[in-house]
C-alpha positions in Angstrom: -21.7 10.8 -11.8 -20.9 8.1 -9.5 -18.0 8.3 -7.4 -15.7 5.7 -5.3 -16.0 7.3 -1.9 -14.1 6.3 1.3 -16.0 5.2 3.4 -13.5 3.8 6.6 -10.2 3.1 7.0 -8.1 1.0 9.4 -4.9 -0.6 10.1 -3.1 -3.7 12.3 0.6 -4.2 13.1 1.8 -7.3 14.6 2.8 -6.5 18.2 6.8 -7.1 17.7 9.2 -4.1 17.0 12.7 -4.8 15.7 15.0 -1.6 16.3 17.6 -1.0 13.9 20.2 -2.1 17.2 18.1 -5.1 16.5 20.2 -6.2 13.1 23.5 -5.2 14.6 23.8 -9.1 16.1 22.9 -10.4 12.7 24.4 -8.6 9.8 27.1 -6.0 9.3 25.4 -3.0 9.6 24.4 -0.4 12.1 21.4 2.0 13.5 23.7 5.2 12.0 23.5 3.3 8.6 19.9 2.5 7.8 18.6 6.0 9.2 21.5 7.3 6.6 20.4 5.7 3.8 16.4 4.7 4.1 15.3 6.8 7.2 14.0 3.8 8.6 14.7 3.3 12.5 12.3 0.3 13.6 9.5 -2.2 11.8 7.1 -4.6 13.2 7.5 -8.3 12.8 5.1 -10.7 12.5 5.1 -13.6 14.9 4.3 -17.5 13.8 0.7 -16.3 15.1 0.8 -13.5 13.0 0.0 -14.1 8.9 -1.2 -12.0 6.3 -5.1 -13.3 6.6 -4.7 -12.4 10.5 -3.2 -9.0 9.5 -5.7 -8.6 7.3 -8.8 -9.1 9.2 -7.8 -7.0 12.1 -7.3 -4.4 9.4 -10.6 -4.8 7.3 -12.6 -5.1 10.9 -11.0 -1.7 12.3 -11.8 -0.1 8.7 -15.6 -1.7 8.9 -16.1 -0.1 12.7 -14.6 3.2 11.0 -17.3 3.3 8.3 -20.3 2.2 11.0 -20.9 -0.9 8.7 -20.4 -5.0 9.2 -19.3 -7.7 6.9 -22.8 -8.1 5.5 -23.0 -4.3 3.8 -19.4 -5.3 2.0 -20.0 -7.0 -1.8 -16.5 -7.8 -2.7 -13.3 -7.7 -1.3 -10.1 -7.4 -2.8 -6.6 -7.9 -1.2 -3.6 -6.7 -2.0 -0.5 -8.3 -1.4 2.4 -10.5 -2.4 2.6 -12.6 0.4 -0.2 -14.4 0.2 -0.7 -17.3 3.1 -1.2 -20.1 0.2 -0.4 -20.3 -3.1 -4.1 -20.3 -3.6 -6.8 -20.0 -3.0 -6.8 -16.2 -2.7 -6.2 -14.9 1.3 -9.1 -12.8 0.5 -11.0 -15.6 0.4 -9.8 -16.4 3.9 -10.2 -12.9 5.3 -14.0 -13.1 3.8 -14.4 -16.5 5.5 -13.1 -14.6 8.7 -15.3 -12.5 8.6 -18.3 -14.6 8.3 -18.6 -12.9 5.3 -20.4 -15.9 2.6 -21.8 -13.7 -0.3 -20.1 -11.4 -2.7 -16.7 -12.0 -4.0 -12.9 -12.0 -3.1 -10.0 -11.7 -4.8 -6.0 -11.2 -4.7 -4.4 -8.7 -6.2 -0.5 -8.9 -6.9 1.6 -6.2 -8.1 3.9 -5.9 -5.6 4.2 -2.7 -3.9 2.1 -1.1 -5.8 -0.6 -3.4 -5.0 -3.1 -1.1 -2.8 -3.1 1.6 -5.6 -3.8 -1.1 -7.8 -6.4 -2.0 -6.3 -7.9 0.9 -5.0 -8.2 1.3 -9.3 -10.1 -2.4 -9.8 -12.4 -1.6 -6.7 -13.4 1.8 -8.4 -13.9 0.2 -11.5 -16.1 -2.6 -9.9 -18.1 0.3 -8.4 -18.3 2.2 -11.6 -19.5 -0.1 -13.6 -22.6 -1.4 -10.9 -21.3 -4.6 -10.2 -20.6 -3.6 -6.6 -22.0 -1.1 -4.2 -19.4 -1.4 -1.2 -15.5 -2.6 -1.5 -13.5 -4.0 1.2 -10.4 -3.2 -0.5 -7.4 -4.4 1.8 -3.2 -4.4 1.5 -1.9 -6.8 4.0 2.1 -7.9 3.7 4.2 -10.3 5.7 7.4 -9.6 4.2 10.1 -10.7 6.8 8.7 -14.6 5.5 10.4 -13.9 2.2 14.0 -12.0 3.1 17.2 -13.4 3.2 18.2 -12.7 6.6 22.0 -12.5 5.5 21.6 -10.3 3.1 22.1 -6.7 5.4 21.2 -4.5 1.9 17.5 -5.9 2.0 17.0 -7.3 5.2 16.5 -3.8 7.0 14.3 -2.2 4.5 10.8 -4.1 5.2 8.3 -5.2 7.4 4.6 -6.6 8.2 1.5 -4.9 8.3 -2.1 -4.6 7.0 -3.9 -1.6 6.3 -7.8 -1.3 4.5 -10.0 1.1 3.7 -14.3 0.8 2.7 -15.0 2.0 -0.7 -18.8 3.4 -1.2 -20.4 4.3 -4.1 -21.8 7.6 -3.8 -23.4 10.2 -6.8 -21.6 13.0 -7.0 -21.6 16.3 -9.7 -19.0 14.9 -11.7 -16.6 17.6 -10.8 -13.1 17.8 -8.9 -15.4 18.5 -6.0 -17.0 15.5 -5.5 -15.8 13.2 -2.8 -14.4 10.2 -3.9 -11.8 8.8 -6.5 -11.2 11.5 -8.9 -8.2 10.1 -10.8 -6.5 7.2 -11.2 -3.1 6.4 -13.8 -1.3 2.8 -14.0 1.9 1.7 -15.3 4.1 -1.6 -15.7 7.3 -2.5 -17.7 8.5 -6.2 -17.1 11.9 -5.1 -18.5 12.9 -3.7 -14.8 12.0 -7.1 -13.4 15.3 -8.3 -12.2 15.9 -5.1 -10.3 13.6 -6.2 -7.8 11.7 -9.2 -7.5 11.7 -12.9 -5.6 13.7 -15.7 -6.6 11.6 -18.3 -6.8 7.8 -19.7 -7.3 6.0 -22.7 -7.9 5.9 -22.6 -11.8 10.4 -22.2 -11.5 11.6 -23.3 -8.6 8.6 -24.8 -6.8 10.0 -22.7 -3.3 9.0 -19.6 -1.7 12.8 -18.3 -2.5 13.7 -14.9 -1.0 13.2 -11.1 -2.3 16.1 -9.5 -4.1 17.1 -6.1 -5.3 19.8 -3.7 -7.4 18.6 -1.2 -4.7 20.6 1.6 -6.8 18.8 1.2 -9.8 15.5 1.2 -8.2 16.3 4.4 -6.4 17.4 5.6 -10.1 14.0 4.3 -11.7 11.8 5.3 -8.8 11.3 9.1 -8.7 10.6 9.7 -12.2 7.9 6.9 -12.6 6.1 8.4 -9.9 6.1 11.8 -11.4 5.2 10.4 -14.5 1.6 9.0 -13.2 1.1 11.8 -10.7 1.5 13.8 -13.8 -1.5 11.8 -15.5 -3.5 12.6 -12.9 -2.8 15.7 -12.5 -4.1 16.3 -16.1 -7.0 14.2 -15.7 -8.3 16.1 -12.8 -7.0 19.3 -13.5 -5.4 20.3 -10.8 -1.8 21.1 -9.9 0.9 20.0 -6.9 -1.0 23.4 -5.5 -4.0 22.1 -5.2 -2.9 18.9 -2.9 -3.8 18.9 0.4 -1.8 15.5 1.7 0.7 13.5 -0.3 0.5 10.3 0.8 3.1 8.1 -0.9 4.5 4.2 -0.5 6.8 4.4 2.4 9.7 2.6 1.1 12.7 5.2 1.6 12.6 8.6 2.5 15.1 9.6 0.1 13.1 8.5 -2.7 9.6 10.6 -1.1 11.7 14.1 -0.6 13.2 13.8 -3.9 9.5 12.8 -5.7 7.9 16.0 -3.8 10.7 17.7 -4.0 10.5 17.0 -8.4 6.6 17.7 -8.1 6.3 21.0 -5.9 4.8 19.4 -3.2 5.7 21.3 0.2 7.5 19.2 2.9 5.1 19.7 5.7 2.1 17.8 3.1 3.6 14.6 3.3 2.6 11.8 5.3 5.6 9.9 6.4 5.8 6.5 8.2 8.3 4.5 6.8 10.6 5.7 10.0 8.6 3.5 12.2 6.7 0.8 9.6 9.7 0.2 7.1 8.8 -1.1 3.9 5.4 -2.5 4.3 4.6 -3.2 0.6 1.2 -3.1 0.0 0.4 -2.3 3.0 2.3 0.8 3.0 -0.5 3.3 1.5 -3.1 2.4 3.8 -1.3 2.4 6.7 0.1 5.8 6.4 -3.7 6.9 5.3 -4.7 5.2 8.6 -2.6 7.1 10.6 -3.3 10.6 9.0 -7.0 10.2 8.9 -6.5 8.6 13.0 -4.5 12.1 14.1 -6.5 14.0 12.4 -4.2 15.4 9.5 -6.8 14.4 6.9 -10.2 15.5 7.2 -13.2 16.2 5.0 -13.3 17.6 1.9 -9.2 17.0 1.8 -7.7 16.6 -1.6 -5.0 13.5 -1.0 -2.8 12.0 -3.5 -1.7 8.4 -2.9 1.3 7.2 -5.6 3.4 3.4 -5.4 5.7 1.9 -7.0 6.9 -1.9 -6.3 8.8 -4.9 -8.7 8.3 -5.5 -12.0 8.2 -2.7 -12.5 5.1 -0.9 -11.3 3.6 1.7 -10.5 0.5 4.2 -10.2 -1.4 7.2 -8.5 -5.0 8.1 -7.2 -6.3 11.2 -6.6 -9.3 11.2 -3.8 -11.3 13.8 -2.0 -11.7 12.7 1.8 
């Protein structure tokens, strides 16, 4: 059976931190605040330099050096984000021409932050069915272009980043074993979609317009949609919350990933955490964390690693991969 296997990963933050203390000059709100709520104490920035095809490339270079491979062993490339630096054509297509990549294929993927599981999904699916043989699979955000800098409830929450990872295809016995993508589960419902989305686009309002959210009734939403796919793949694989050696979840507030491991039996010391220094990355979140673990050495070989999102719309998903 063939499998999705990771290959590399890597990651890029834009060079600019901005503390908590940072806000304090701009809205009402204070250091004592965020940590309270979000457990967020800093975020990096990017500069006018600094866009989401930059971010991007650093990230899918670092993850190519990590697998030992160059842009001419890649066959597609797909990019999640919601930032994109045009309306079209895709910033994949930009990051492939950065690359000095010019065969293949590249494509955006939006679905917020759940983008990266999303797309971790259409890659495996691309490499399942024989249309490609290596994915450059990529979540790369700059969120601070699209806040509301008044607005102290959203304001703090995110931040830039890119993180990537190389997907192989690989045979494998077809059992929970194998290395590679073992389970995936996917979920939307457009009825959430004024709890969290961006008030504007070129269709409505022809403007970028800024992101807004009921951050309440996301935090109400969030934990049991997450269950619910983990759940699915749970099942699909057969495994339990036992059986999980790193939890690896979209960094968006630590309340939200105690309470969701917390819910699924997942022990404490299991879960990769970097939304303290990262924010809210989006679609960048995923891979960055994974980045970091698999950089320090928490996940190794032969690890079994749960990844789970959730972003506007709403959606959300889950993959289950062995390292």
């Amino acid at each position: 059976m063939m499998r999705s296997v990771v290959r590399g990963v890597g990651s890029a933050l834009p060079s600019r931190v901005m503390r908590n203390a940072d806000f304090e000059g701009i809205v009402d709100t204070s250091d004592e605040w965020i940590v309270q709520r979000t457990g967020i104490r800093e975020r990096r920035i990017a500069s006018d330099a600094e866009t989401t095809a930059s971010l991007g490339e650093a990230a899918a270079r670092a993850a190519l050096a990590s697998a030992e491979l160059t842009p001419d062993d890649i066959d597609a490339i797909v990019l999640a984000t919601s930032t994109p630096n045009n309306t079209f054509p895709a910033t994949a297509v930009e990051i492939q021409e950065r690359l000095g990549m010019h065969h293949g294929f590249a494509f955006d993927m939006q679905a917020v932050c759940s983008g990266f599981v999303y797309a971790l999904t259409v890659a495996d699916l691309h490499i399942l069915a024989g249309k490609a043989r290596r994915v450059l699979v990529i979540g790369a955000e700059t969120f601070s272009r699209i806040l509301d800098w008044t607005d102290r409830t959203t304001c703090v929450l995110f931040g830039d980043g890119a993180g990537a990872v190389v997907l192989e295809g690989q045979e494998g016995a077809g059992t929970t074993t194998d290395r590679g993508i073992i389970a995936s589960s996917l979920r939307s419902d457009g009825s959430h979609k004024e709890k969290l989305y961006v008030d504007g686009g070129p269709s409505t309002t022809g403007t970028v317009g800024h992101l807004r959210m009921e951050g309440r009734e996301v935090f109400k939403h969030a934990v049991a949609m997450i269950t619910d796919v983990i759940e699915d793949v749970f099942a699909q694989a057969g495994v339990t919350a036992a059986d999980i050696d790193w939890f690896v979840p979209h960094q968006a507030n630590k309340r939200i990933i105690d309470a969701s491991a917390r819910k699924l039996g997942i022990a404490e010391e299991k879960v990769v955490i970097t939304v303290d220094r990262h924010g809210n990355t989006s679609a960048a979140s995923v891979p960055l964390a994974l980045a970091e673990a698999v950089g320090d050495g928490r996940i190794k070989k032969g690890d079994l690693v749960l990844l789970e999102a959730m972003g506007g719309g709403f959606t959300w998903g889950a993959v289950l991969v062995r390292w």
